[in-house]
C-alpha positions in Angstrom: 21.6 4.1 -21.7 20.4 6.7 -19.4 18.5 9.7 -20.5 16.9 12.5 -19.4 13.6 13.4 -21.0 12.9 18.1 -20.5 10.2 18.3 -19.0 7.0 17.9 -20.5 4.4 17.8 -17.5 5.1 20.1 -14.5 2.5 19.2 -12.6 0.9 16.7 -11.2 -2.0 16.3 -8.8 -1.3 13.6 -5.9 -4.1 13.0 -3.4 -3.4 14.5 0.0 -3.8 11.1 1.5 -1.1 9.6 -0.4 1.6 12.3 0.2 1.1 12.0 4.2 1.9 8.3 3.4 5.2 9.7 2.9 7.8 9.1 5.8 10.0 11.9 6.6 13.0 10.4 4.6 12.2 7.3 2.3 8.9 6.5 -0.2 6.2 4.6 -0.7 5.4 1.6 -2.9 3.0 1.9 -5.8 1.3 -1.6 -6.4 -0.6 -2.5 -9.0 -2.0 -6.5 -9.2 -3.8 -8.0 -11.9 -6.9 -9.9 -11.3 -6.5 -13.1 -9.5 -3.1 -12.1 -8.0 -2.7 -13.5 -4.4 0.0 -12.9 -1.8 0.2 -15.3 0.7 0.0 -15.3 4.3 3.3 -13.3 5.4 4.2 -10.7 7.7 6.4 -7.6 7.7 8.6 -6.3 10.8 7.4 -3.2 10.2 4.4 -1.3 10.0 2.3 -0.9 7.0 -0.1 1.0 5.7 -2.4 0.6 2.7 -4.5 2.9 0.8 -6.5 1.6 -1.8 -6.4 3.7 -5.0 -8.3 1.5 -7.5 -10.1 -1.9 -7.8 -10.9 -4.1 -5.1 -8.9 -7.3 -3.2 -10.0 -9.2 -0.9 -7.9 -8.9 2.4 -7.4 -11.4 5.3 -5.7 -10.7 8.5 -5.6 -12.1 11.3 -8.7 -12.0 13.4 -10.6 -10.7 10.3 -11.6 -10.9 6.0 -12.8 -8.3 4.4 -13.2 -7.0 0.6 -11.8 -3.5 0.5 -11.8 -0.4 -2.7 -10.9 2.6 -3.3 -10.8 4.9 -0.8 -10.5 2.3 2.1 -6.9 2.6 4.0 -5.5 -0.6 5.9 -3.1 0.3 9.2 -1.9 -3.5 9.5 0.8 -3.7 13.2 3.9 -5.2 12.6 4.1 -8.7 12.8 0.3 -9.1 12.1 -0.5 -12.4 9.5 -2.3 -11.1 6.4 -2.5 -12.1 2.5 -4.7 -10.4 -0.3 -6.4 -11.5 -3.4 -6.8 -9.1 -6.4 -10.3 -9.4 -7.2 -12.6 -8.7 -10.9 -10.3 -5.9 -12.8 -7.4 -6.0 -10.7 -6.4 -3.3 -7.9 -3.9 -0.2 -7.3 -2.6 0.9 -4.2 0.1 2.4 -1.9 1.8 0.9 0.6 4.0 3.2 3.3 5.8 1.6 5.9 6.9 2.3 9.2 9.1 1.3 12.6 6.3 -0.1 14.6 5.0 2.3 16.6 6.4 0.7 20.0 10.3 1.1 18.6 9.1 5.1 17.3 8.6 5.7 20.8 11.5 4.2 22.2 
C-alpha cells in the first residue's frame, strides 16, 4: 500500500561532494556492503565515480590495488577492469555514473 508520511525532517545536510556527483538529469547510487562483500572483476560502459563515505574496501583495477576510506573518491574510465572487497566493518559509498567522457564530447 502506498503512503505518504508529512513531513517530519525538512532538512537535511548532504556533503557538497556528493550533490556534484549528481548528473544534470538522473541520480546516484547509495551502496552500502557488509564486511567481506566482494564484487568481482567487471566493467561498466560507462563512467563511474566513487566517493567513499564510510568504512574501507580494498579496490583493484587494472594496473593498480589499493585500500581506500572515507573521504577517498575513485574516477574509474569506462571499460576499465576493477572489483572491490568490503573490508573490517563494512563500507558506504556513492557511485555516479557517466557517458565516457569521449562520447560527452562528441
Amino acid at each position: 500500500m502506498t503512503q505518504i508520511i508529512t513531513a517530519q525532517k525538512t532538512e537535511f545536510a548532504i556533503d557538497p561532494v556528493i550533490l556534484n556527483l549528481l548528473p544534470e538529469q538522473g541520480s546516484i547510487e547509495l551502496q552500502h556492503d557488509a564486511a567481506g562483500k566482494v564484487h568481482t572483476l567487471h566493467t561498466h560502459p560507462v563512467d563511474e565515480i566513487l566517493v567513499i563515505i564510510r568504512g574501507r574496501l580494498n579496490f583493484i583495477w587494472d594496473g593498480g590495488e589499493r585500500i581506500v576510506s572515507a573521504g577517498d573518491t575513485i574516477l574509474l574510465p569506462a571499460g576499465t577492469p576493477h572489483q572491490s572487497e568490503a573490508l573490517e566493518g563494512g563500507a558506504v559509498y556513492a557511485i555516479a555514473t557517466r557517458p565516457p567522457a569521449s562520447q560527452a564530447n562528441n
